[in-house]
N, C-alpha and C positions, 0 to 999 in steps of 0.2 A: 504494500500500500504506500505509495508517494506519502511525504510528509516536507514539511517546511520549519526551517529552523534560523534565525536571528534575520531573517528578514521582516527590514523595516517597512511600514506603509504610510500613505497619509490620505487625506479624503481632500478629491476633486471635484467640481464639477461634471455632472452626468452630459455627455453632449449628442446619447438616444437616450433611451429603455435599452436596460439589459436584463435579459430573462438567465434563470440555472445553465441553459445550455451557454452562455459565454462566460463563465467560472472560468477563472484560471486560462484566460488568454492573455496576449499581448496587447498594448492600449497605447496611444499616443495620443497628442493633445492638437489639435484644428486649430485652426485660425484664431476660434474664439476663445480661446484657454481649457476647451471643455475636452473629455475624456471620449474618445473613439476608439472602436479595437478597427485594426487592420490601416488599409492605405499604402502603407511603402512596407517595401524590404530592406530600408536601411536604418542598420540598429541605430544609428544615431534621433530617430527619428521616435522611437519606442521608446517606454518611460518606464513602463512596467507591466505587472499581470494585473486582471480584473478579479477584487478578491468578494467585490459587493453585488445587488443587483439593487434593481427598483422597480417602484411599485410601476403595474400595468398603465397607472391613469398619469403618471411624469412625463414630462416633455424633457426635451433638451434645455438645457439652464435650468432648471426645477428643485434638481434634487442631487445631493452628493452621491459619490462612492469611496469605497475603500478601495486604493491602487498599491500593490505590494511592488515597493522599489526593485531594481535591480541589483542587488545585494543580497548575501548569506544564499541561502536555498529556500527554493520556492516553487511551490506547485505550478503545474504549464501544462495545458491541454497540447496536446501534440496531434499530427499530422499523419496519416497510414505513411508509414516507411519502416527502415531495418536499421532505425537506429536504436543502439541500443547503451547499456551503462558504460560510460566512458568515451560516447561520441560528441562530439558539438554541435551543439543547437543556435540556432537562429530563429530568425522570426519572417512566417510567409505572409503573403497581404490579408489573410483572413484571419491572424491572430495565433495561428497555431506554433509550434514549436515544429522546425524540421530541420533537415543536414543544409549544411551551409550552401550556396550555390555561388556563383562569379557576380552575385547582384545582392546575394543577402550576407551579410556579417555577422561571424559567429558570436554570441553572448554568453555562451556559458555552456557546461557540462553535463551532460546527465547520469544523476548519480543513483539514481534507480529509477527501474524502466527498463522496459523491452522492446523490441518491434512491433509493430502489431498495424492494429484496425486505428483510422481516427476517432480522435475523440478520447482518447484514453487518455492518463493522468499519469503523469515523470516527475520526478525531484531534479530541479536543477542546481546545479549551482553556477548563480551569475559570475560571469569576470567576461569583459574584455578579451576577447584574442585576438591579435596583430597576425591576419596573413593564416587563416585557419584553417 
């Protein structure tokens, strides 16, 4: 079972609805300072994982969430692929965790976790990799 450990968070602006199914994705911030999963595949561009949700009747600017930094280890919905503990993870434009490609920058490691189906749940641990 994925688990998360000294990873910090803080609470942003919501900038949709996010329902359980976007748990533990990747999130970056629009134009308007507000919290979006997906859009680019460049880490620089990603803030963190979605660790909150909100309520069905919230709009965009409405309502906060809880955004788990990138730092320590942290839960990441992942991507179907064959990566597995000890690969490097990145972020694809729909939020998910996957193997790095020539356009996406690797974030960090996965410290437990398998291959599998999308949608599943890995431990990562964030860092920076130069050249992954």
């Amino acid at each position: 079972m994925a688990y998360a450990e000294s990873q910090p968070h803080v609470s942003l602006t919501a900038g949709s609805t996010f329902a359980t199914s976007d748990l533990y994705k990747f999130v970056q911030l629009n134009g308007s300072g507000q919290v979006i999963i997906g859009g680019s595949t460049a880490a620089v561009n990603v803030v963190g994982t979605l660790l909150g949700v909100t309520a069905t009747t919230g709009g965009a600017g409405s309502e906060t969430v809880t955004v788990g930094l990138l730092q320590g280890i942290g839960k990441l919905q992942l991507a179907a692929s064959t990566v597995a503990a000890g690969g490097t993870i990145a972020a694809s434009s729909a939020g998910l965790g996957i193997a790095p490609t020539t356009d996406a920058i690797a974030v960090g490691y996965l410290v437990d976790g398998s291959s599998g189906a999308a949608g599943r749940i890995g431990s990562v641990l964030f860092s920076y990799i130069a050249n992954a």
